[in-house]
C-alpha positions in Angstrom: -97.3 8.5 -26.8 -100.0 9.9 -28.3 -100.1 13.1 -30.9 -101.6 16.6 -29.2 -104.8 16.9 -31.9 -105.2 13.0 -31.3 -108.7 12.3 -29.4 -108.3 11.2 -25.6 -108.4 6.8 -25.3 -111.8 6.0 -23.6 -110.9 3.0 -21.8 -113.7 0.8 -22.3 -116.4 0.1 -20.1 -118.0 -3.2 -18.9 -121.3 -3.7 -17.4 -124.0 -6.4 -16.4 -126.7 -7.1 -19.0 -130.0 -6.0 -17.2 -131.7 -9.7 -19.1 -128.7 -12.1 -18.8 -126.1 -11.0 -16.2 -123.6 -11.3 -18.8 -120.7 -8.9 -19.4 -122.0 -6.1 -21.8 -119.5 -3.4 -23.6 -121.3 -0.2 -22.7 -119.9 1.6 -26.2 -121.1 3.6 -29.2 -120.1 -0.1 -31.0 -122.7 -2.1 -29.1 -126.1 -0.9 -30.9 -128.4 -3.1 -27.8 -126.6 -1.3 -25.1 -126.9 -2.0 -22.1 -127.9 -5.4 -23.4 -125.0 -8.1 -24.2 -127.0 -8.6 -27.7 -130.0 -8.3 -29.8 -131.8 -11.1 -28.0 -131.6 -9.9 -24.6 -132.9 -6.7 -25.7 -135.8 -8.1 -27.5 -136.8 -10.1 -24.0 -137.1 -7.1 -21.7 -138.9 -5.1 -24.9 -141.7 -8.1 -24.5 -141.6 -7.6 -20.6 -142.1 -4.3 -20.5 -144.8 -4.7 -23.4 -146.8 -7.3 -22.1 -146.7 -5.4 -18.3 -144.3 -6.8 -16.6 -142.6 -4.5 -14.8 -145.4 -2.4 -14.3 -145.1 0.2 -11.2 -147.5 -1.1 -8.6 -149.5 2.2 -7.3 -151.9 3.7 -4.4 -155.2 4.5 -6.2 -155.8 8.2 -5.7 -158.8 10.2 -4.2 -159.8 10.9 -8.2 -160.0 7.8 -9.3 -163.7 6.4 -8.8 -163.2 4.0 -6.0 -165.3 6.4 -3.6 -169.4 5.7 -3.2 -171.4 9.0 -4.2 -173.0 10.1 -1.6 
């Protein structure tokens, strides 16, 4: 049992790393959450650096592709 000024138990959570599908403690003690570990991290920082998961989009009507008339 546990003492009435005693902080609630968190129970702890697992998830899937986004980079590895690897089980991943999703806690204040795992610095590269929601990554399983630094290197994982560092892999999806490249993609999304070098434009790899870029958002595909519709050009809009602002956005030069119409001939002046």
């Amino acid at each position: 049992m546990t003492s009435p000024d005693a902080p609630p138990l968190i129970p702890e959570k697992w998830v899937t790393c986004p980079q590895c599908g690897g089980p991943s403690l999703y806690a204040a003690s795992n610095k590269f959450r929601p990554f399983c570990c630094e290197r994982c991290k560092q892999i999806d920082l490249g993609a999304w650096a070098s434009e790899q998961f870029a958002v595909p989009a519709q050009p809009g009507p602002d956005d030069g592709l119409s001939q002046a008339h």
